[in-house]
Backbone as CSV, one residue per row, in Angstrom:
resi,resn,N_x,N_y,N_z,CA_x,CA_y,CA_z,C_x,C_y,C_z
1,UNK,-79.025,16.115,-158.857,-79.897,17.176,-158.336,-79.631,17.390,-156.852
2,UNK,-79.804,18.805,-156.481,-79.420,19.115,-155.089,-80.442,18.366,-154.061
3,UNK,-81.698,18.205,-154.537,-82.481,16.975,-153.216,-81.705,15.877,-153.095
4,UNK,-81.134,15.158,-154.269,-80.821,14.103,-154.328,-79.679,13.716,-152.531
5,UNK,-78.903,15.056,-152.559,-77.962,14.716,-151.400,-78.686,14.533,-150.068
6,UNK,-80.178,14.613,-149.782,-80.483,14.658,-148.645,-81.362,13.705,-148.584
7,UNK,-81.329,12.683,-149.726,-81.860,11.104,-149.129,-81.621,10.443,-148.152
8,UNK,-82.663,10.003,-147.463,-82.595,9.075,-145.998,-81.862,10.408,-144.726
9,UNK,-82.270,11.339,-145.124,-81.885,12.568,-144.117,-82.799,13.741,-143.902
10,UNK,-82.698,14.192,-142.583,-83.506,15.274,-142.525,-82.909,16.713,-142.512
11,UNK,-82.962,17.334,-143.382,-82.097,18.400,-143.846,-82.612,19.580,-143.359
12,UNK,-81.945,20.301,-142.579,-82.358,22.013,-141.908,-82.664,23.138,-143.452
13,UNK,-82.175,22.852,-144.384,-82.684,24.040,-145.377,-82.642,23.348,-146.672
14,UNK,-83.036,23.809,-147.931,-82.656,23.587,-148.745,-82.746,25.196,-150.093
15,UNK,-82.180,24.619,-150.837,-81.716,26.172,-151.697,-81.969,27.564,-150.431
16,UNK,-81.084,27.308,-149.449,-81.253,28.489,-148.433,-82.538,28.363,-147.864
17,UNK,-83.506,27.735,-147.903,-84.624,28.403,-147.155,-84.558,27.131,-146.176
18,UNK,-84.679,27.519,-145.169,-84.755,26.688,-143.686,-86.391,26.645,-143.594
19,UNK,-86.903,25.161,-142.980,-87.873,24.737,-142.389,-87.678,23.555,-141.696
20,UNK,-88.843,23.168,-141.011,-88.851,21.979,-140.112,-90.147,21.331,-140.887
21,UNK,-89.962,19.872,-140.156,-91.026,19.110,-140.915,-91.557,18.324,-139.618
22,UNK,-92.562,17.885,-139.669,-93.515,17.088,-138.006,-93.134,14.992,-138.414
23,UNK,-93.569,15.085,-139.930,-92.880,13.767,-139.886,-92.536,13.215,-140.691
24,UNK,-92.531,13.612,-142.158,-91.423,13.329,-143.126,-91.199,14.275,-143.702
25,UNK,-90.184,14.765,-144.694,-90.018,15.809,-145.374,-89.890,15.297,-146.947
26,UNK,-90.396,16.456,-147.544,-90.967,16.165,-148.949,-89.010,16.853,-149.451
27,UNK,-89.740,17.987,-150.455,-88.575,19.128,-151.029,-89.194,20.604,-150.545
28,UNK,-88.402,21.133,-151.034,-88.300,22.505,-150.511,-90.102,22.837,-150.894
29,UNK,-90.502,24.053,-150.707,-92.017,24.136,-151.408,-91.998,24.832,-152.445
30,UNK,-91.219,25.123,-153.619,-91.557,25.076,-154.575,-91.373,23.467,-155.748
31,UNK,-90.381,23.194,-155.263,-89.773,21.645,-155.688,-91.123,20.603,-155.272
32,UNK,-91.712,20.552,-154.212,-92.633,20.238,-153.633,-94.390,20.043,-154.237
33,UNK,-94.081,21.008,-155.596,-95.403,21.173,-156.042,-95.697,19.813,-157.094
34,UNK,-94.746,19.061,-157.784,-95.148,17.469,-158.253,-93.832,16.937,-157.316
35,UNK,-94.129,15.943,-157.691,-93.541,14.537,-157.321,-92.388,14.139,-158.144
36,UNK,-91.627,12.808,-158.073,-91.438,12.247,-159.087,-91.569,12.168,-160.216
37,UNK,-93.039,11.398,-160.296,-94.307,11.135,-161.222,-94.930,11.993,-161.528
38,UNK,-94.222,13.107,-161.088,-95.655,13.916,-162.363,-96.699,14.717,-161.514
39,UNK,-96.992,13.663,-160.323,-98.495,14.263,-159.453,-98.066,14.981,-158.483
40,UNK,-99.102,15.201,-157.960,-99.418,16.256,-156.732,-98.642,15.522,-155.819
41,UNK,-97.966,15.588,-154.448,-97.324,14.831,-153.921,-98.448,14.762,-152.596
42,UNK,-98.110,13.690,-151.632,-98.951,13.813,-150.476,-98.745,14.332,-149.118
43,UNK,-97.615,14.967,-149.346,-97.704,16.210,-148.264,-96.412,16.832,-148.718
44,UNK,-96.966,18.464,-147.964,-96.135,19.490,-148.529,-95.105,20.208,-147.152
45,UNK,-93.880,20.458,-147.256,-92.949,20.604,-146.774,-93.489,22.357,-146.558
46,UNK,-93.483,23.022,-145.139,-93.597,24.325,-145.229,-92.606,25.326,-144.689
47,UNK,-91.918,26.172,-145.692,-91.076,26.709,-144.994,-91.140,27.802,-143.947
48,UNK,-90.027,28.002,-143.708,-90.181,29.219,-142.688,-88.666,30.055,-142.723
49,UNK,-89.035,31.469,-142.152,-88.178,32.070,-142.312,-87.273,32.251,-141.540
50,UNK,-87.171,31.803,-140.216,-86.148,31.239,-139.443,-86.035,29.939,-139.198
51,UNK,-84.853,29.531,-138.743,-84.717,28.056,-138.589,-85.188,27.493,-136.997
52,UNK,-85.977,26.568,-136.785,-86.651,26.229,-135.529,-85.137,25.218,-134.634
53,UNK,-84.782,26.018,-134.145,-83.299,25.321,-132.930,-84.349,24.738,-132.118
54,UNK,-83.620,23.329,-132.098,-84.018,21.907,-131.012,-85.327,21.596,-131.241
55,UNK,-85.353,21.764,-132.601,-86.923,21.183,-133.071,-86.666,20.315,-134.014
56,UNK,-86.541,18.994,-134.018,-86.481,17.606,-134.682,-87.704,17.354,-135.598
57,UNK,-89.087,17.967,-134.860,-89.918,17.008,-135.686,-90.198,18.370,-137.192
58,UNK,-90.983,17.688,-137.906,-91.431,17.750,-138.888,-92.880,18.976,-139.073
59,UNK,-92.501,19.996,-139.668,-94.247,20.994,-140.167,-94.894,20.206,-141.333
60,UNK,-95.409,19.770,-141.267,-95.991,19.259,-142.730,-97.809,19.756,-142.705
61,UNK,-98.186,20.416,-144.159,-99.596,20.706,-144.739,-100.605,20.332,-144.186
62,UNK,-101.388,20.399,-144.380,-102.711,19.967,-143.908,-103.397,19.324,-145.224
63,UNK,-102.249,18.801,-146.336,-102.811,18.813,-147.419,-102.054,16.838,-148.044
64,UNK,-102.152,16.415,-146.137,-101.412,15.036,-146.143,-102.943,13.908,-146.691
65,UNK,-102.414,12.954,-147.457,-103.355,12.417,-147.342,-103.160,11.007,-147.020
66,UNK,-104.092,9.920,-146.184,-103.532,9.005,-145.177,-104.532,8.142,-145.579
67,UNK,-104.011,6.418,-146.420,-104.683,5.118,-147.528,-105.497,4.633,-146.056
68,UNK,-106.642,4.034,-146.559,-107.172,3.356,-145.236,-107.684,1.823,-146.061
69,UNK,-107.570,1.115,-145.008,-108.310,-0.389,-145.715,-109.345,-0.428,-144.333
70,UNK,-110.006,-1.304,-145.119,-111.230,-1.505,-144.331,-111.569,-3.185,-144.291
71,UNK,-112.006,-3.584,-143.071,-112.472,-5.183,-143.566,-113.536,-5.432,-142.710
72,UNK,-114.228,-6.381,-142.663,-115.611,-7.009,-142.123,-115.668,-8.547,-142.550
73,UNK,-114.366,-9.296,-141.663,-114.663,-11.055,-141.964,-114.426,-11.763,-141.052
74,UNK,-116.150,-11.998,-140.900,-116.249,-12.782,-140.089,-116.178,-14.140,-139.770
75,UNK,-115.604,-14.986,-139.256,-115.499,-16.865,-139.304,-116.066,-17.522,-138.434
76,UNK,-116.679,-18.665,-138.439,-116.816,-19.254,-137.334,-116.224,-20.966,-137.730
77,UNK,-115.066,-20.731,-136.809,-114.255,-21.917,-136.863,-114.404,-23.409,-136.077
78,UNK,-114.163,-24.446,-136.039,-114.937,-25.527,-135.359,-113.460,-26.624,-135.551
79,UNK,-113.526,-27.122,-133.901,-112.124,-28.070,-134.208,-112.522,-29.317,-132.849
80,UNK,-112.452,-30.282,-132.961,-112.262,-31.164,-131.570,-111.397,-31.759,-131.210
81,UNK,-111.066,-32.323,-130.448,-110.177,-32.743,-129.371,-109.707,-33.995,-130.178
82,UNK,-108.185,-34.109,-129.927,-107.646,-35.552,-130.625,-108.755,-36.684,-129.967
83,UNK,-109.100,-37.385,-131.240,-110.381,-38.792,-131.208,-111.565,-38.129,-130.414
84,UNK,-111.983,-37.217,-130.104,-112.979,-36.597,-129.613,-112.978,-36.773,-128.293
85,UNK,-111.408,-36.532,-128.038,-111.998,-37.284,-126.082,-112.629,-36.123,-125.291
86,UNK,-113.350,-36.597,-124.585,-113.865,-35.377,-123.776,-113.353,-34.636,-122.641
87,UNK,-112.045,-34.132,-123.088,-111.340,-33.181,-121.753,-111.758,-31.914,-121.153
88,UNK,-113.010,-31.572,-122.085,-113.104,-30.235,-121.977,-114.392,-30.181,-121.147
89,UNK,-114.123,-30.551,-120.118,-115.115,-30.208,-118.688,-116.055,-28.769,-118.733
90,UNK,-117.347,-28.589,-118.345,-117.806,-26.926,-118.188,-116.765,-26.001,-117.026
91,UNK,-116.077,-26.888,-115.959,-115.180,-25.916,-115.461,-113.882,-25.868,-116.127
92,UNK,-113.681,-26.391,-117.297,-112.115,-25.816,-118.042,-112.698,-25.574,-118.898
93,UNK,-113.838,-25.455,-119.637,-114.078,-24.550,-120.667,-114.502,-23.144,-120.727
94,UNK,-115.042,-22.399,-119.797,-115.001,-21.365,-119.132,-113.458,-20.605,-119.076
95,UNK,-112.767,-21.123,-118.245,-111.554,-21.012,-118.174,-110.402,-20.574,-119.728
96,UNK,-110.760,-22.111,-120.502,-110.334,-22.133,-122.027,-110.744,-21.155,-122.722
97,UNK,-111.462,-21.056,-123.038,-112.525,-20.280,-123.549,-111.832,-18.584,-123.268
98,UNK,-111.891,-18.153,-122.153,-110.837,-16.997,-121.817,-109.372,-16.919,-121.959
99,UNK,-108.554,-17.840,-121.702,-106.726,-17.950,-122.595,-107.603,-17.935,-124.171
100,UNK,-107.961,-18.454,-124.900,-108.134,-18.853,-126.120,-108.609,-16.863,-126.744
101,UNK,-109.730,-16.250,-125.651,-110.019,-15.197,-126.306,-108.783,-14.100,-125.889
102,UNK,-107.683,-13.956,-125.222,-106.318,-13.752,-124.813,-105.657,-13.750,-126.339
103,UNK,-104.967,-14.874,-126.550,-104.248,-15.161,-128.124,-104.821,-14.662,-129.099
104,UNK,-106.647,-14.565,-129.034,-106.388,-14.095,-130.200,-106.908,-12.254,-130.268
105,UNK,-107.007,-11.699,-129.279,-106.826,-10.900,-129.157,-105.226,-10.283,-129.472
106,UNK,-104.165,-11.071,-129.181,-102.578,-10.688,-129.150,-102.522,-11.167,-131.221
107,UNK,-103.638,-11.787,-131.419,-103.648,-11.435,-133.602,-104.479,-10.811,-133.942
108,UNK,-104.721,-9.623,-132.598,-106.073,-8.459,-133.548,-107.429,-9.257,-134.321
109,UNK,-107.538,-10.587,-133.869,-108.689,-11.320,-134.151,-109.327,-11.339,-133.176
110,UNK,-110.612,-10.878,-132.371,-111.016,-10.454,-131.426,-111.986,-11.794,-131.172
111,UNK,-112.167,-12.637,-130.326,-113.126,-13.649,-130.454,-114.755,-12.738,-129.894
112,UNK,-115.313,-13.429,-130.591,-116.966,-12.813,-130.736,-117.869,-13.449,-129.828
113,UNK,-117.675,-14.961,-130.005,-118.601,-15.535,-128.954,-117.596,-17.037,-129.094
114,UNK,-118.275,-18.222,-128.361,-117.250,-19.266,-128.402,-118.601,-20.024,-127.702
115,UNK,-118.631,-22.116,-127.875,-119.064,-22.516,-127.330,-118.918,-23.978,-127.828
116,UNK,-119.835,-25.191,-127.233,-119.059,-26.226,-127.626,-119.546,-27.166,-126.464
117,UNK,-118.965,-28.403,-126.575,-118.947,-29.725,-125.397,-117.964,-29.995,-125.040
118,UNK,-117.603,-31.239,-124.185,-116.164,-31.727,-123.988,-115.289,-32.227,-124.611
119,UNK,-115.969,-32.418,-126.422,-114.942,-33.037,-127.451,-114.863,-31.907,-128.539
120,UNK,-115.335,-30.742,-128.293,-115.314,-30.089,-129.471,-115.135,-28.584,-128.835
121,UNK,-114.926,-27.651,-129.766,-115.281,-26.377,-129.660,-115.708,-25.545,-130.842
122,UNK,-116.192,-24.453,-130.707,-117.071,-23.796,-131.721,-116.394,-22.000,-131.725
123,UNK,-115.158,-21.736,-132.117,-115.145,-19.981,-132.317,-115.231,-19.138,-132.885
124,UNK,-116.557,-18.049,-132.956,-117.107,-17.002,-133.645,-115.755,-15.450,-133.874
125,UNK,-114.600,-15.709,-134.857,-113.964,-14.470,-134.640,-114.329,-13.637,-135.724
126,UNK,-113.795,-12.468,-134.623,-113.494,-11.330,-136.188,-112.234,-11.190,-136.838
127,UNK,-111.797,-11.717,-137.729,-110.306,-12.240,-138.554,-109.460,-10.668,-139.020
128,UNK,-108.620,-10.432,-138.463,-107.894,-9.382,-138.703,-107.553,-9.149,-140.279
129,UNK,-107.299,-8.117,-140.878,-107.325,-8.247,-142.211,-105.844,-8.985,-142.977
130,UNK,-104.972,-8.709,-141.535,-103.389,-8.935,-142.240,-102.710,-10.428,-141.749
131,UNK,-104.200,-11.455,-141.392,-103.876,-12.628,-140.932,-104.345,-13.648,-141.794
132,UNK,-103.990,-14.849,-141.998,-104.824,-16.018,-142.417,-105.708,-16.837,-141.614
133,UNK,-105.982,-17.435,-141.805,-107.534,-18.380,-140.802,-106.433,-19.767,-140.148
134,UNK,-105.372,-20.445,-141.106,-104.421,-21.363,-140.902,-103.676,-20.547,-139.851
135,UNK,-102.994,-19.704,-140.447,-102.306,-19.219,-139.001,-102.813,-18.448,-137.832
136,UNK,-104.048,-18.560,-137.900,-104.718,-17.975,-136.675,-105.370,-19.247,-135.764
137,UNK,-105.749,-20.404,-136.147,-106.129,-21.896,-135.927,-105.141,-22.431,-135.423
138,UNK,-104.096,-22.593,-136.076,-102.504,-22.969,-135.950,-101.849,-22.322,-134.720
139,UNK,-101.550,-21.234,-134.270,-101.386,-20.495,-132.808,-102.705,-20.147,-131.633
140,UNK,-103.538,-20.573,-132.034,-105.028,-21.079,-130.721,-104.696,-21.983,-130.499
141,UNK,-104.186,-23.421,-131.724,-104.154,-24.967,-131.270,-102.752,-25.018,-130.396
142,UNK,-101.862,-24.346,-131.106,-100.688,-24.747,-129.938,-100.474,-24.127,-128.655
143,UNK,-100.871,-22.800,-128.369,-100.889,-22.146,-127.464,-101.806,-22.826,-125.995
144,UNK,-103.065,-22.995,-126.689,-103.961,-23.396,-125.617,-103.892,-25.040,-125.321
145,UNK,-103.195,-25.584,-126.372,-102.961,-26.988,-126.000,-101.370,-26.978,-124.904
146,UNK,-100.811,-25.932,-124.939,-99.664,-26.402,-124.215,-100.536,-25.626,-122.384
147,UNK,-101.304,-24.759,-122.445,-101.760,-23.695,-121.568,-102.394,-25.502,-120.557
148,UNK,-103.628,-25.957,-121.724,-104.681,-27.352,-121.409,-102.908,-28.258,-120.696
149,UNK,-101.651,-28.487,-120.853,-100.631,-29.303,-120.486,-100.501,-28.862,-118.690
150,UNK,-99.806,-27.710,-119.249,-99.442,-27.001,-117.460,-100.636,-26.514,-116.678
151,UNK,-101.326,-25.736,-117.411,-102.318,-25.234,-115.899,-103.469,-25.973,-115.507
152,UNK,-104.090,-27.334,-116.313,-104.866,-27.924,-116.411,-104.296,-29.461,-115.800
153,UNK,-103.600,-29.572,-116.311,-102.654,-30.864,-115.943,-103.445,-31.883,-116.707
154,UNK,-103.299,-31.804,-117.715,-104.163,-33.007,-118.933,-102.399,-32.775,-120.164
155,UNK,-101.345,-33.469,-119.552,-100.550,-33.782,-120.517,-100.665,-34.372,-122.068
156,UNK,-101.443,-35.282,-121.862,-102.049,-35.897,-123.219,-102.920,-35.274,-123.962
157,UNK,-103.382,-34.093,-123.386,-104.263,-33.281,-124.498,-103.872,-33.098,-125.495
158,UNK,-104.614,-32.913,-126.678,-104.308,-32.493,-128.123,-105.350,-32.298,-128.241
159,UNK,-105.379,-31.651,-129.752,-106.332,-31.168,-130.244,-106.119,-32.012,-131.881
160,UNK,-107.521,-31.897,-132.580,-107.519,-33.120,-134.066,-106.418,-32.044,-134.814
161,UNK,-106.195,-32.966,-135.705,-105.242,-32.157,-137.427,-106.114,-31.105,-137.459
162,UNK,-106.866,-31.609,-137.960,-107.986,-30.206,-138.713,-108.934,-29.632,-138.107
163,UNK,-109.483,-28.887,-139.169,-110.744,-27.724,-138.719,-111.477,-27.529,-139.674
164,UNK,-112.915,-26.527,-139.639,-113.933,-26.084,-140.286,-113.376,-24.647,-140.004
165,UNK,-113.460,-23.910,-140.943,-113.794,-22.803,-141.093,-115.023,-22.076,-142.259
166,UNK,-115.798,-21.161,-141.122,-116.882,-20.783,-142.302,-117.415,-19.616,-142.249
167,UNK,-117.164,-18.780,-143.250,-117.542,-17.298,-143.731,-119.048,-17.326,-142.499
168,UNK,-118.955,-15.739,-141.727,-120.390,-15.307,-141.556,-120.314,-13.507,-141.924
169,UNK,-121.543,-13.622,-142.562,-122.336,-12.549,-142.798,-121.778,-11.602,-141.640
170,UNK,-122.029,-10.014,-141.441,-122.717,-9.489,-140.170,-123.917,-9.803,-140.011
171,UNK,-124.920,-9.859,-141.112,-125.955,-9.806,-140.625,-126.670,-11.112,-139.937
172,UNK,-125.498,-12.242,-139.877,-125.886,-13.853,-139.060,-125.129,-13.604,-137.831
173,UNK,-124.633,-12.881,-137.637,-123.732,-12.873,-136.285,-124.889,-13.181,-135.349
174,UNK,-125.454,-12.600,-135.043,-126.582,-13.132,-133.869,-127.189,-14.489,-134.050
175,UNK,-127.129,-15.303,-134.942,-127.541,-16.130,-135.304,-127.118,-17.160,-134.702
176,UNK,-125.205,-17.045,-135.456,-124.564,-17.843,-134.962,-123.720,-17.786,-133.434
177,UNK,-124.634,-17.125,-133.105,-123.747,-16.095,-131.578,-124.828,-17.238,-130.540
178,UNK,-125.975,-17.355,-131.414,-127.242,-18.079,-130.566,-126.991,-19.580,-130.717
179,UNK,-126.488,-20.018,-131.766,-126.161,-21.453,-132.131,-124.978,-22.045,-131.289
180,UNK,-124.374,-20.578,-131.024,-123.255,-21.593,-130.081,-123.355,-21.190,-128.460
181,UNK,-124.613,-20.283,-128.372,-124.926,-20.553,-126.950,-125.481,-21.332,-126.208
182,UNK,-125.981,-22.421,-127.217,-127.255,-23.401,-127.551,-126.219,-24.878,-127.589
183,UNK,-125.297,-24.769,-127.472,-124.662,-26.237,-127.700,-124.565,-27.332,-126.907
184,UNK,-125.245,-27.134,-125.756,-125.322,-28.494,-124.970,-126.466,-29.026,-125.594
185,UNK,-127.712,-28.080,-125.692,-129.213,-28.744,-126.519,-128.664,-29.524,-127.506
186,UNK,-128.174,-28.665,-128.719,-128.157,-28.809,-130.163,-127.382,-30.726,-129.932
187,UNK,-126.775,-30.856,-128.467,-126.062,-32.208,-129.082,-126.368,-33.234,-128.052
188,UNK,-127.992,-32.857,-127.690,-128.676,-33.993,-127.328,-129.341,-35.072,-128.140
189,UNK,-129.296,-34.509,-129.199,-129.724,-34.730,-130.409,-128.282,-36.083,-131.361
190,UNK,-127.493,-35.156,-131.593,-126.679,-35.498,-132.806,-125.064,-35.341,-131.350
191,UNK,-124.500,-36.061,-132.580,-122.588,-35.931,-131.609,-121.963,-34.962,-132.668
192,UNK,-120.673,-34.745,-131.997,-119.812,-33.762,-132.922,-119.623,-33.908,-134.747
193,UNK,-118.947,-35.277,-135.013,-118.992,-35.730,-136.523,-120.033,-35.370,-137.135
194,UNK,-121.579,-35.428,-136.582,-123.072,-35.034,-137.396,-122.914,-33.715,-137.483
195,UNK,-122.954,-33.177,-136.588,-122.882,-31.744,-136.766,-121.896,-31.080,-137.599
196,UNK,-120.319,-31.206,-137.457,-119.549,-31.518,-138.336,-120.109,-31.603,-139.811
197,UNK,-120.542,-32.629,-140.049,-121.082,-32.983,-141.628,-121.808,-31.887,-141.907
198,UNK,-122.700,-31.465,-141.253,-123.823,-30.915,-141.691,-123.505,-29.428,-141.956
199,UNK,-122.571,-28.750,-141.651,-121.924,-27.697,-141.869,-120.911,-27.698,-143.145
200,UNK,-120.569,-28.713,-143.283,-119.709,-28.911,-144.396,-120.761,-28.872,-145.697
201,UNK,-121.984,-29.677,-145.438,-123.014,-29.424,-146.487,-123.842,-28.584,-146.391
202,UNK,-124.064,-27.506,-145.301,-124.618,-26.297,-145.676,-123.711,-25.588,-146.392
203,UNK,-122.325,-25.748,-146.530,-121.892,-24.804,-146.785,-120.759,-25.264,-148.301
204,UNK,-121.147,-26.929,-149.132,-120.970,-26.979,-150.116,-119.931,-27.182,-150.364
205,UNK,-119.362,-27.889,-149.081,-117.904,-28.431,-149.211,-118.005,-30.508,-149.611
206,UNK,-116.810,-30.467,-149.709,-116.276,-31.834,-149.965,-115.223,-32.292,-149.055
207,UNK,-115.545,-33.599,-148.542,-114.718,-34.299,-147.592,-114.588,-35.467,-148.509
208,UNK,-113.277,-36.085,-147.183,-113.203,-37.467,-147.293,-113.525,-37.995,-145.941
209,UNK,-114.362,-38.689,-145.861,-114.915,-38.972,-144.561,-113.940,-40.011,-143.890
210,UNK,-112.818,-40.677,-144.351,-111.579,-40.916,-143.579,-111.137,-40.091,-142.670
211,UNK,-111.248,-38.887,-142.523,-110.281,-38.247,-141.646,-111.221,-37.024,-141.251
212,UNK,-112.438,-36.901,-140.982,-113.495,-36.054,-140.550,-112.978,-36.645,-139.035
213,UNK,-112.937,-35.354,-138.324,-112.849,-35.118,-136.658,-111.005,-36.420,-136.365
214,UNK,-110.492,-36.460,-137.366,-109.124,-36.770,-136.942,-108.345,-37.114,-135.347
């Protein structure tokens, strides 16, 4: 078939009739009226009766139609410091706390709120739809642990193996926006591991308490 020759090309006419296209080109507009398959196609090629000189882009319909996804997932993730040491001072967590909302801004995971002590931290994100929670945990831990090396000068920093991650609602965001503004109180009380636990059983998980806060 005569379209066939103008695959992966943008062709000035076809069966004689010249048009331009803004940004892809279908077939001519009668060829144009199904598809492949049978259907309506999603945008229509419009001709014209002269040919547009030094015009590259594309005329296309008003009859384009453009898939949208949508998402709303929210996490609030929880990780501490290799053996819980307490490196994380209120003047480098401030600091942390801003590189950390940096990275994950650069994975379209926008951090929401953040908070925590000197052995732990607590981050409220909004999880991009085309990311995982592992590889979004996984480039915070190495990034800001090498950031905690040079600009901090705590060489031995690390951060534990693991983490908590846990689904929030929208409608708890304030909730948990308040729980982690609240974290010096909340751990006058209890240390990181309690708190730790207790999230794991609000939320109906299973450990092995060997390797809780790692």
């Amino acid at each position: 078939m005569e379209r066939d020759r103008f695959q992966g090309l943008t062709p000035l006419a076809i069966h004689g009739h010249p048009f331009v296209v803004r940004k892809f080109w279908f077939f001519s507009h009668e060829e144009a009226k199904v598809n492949s398959q049978g259907c309506e196609p999603l945008v229509i090629v419009e001709e014209h009766s002269q040919p547009q000189r030094g015009d590259s882009s594309l005329t296309i319909s008003a009859r384009s139609r453009m898939p949208q996804s949508f998402g709303s997932l929210h996490c609030h993730i929880v990780f501490s410091t290799k053996e819980r040491k307490p490196f994380i001072t209120p003047e480098v967590q401030t600091r942390l706390f801003e590189y950390i909302g940096g990275i994950l801004r650069n994975q379209s995971s926008p951090l929401i709120a953040a908070g925590g002590i000197p052995d732990h931290v607590h981050l409220l994100i909004s999880l991009a739809r085309t990311v995982t929670v592992a590889d979004v945990v996984r480039t915070v831990k190495a990034n800001s642990s090498g950031w905690m090396h040079t600009e901090i000068g705590l060489p031995s920093f690390q951060w534990q193996e693991g983490y908590g991650a846990f689904a929030v609602s929208h409608s708890n965001l304030d909730q948990v926006k308040n729980y982690l503004a609240h974290q010096a109180e909340h751990h006058r009380e209890r240390d990181f591991k309690e708190e730790f636990l207790e999230l794991l059983r609000r939320h109906e998980l299973q450990w092995d308490e060997r390797y809780v806060g790692d």
